[in-house]
N, C-alpha and C positions, 0 to 999 in steps of 0.2 A: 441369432442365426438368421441371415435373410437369405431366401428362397424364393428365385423367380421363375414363377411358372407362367407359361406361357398357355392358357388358356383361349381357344377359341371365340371370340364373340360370335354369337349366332346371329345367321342372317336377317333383318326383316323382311317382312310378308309383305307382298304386294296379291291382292286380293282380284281375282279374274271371274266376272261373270257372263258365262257361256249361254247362251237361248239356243236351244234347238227347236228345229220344225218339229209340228207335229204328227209327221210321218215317220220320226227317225224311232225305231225301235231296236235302235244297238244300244248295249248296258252303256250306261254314265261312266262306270269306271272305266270301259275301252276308251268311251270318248273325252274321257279328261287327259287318258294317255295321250290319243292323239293330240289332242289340245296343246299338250304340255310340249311335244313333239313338232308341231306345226311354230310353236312360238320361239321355244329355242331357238331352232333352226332357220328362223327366216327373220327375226327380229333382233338387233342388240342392244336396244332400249325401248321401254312403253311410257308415254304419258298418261298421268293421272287423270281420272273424270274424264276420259278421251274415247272413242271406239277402236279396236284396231283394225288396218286398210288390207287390203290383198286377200283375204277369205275366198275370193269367186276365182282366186288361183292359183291356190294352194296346191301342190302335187298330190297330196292325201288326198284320195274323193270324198270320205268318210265327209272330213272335214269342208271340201268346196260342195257337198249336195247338202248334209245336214246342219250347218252352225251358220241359222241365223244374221247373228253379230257376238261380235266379243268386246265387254264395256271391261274397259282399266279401271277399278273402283283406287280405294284407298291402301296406302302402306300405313304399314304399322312396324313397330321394334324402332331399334335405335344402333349407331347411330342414325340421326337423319338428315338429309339434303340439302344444301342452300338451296330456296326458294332462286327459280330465276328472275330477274327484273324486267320493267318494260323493256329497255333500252339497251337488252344485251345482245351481243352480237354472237350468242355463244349457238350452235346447228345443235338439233335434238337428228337420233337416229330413226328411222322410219324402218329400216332392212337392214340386210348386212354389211350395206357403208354408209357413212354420215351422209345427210343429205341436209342443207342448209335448209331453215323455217323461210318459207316467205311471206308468212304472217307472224305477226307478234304476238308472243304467248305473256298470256295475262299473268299480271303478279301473283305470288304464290305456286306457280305451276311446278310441279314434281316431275321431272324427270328419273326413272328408274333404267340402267342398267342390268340386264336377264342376270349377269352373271354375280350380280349382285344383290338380288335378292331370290328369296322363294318364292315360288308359285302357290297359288292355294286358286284352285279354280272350282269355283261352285257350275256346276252344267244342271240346269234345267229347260222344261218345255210349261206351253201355257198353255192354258184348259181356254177351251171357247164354246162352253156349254154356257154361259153364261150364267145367272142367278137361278137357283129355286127359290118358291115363296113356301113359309109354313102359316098355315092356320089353324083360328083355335074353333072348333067346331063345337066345342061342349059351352058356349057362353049361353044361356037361356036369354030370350025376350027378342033374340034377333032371327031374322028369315036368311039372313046372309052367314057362312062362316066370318068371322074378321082374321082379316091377314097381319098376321103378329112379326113376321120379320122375313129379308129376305137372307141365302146361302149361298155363298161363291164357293168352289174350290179353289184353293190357291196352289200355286199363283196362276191367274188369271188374267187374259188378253186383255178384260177390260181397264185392270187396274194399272197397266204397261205403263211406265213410264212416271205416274204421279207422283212415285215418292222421291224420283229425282227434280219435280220441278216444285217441293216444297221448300221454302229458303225460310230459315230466323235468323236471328241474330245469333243467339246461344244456338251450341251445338246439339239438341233436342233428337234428331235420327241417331247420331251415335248412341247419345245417353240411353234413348230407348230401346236399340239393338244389343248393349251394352248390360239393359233388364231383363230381356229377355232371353237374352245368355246366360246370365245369373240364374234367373228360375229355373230352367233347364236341366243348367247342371245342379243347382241344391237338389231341385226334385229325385235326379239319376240318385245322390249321394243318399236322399231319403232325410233330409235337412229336415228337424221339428217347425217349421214356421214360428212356432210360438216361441221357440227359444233364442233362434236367428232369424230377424228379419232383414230383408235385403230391398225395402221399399224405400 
């Protein structure tokens, strides 16, 4: 007996990271609504590793006083997109009509259509207190405490920017985002380490 079901594929995730000022004390979850509201609506496709344009004029104030910038990180799921080539002559969307590129989008570049994928928008803000120092005051023989390490809160204005301007060869930031999702969730499950390791 064959039986065709017609099962949904689910969307992939295109992954949206939000900065707000440090004045904005509206909850995250309001302002990923908005986010998510602002983008729909004014966008019918986003480029990968790209910022998105028009924030300073957005109807929502929420959104045109507090959001920073908004960075198009990476999709995930499947399926997934032909890469566009140097040489195409294909318009990527900016709003809600095509608008021809008049620059040439580097190989590999991802084009996502809203209506094609999910949202996942991470909103945060950046601390600008900048580093504490701890020291260890209990060493004997010395007239000075010694200064044993310094303390950021993260994420922090100093750190803005550097893990996008680190490049390997190997995928190395996934992998490592990819650990430290692992620990996470074992930890949440209450994972024995010793029984499962995920190193």
């Amino acid at each position: 007996m064959n039986m065709d079901f017609n099962i949904p594929m689910p969307k992939p995730v295109l992954q949206i990271e939000a900065r707000l000022s440090p004045q904005c004390s509206t909850p995250y979850l309001q302002m990923r609504e908005r986010i998510h509201y602002f983008l729909t609506s004014t966008k019918a496709s986003l480029v990968c590793f790209q910022l998105v344009s028009g924030i300073a004029e957005a109807h929502d104030e929420l959104v045109r006083t507090f959001v920073e910038q908004i960075w198009v990180a990476e999709r995930s799921g499947s399926p997934s997109p032909s890469p566009l080539e140097n040489n195409s002559s294909q318009t990527f969307l900016t709003g809600t009509e095509p608008v021809s590129s008049s620059t040439t989008l580097s190989m590999g570049t991802q084009i996502c259509e809203i209506n094609s994928v999910d949202l996942s928008i991470h909103v945060y803000q950046l601390n600008d207190e900048g580093a504490t120092e701890e020291f260890d005051y209990d060493r004997s023989g010395h007239d000075q405490p010694a200064m044993m390490a310094h303390h950021w809160v993260l994420p922090c204005r100093e750190f803005e920017g550097i893990w996008d301007n680190l490049i390997f060869d190997d995928q190395v930031q996934i992998k490592l985002l990819e650990y430290v999702y692992t620990t996470f969730l074992f930890s949440d499950k209450n994972v024995n380490p010793d029984l499962v390791s995920w190193n």
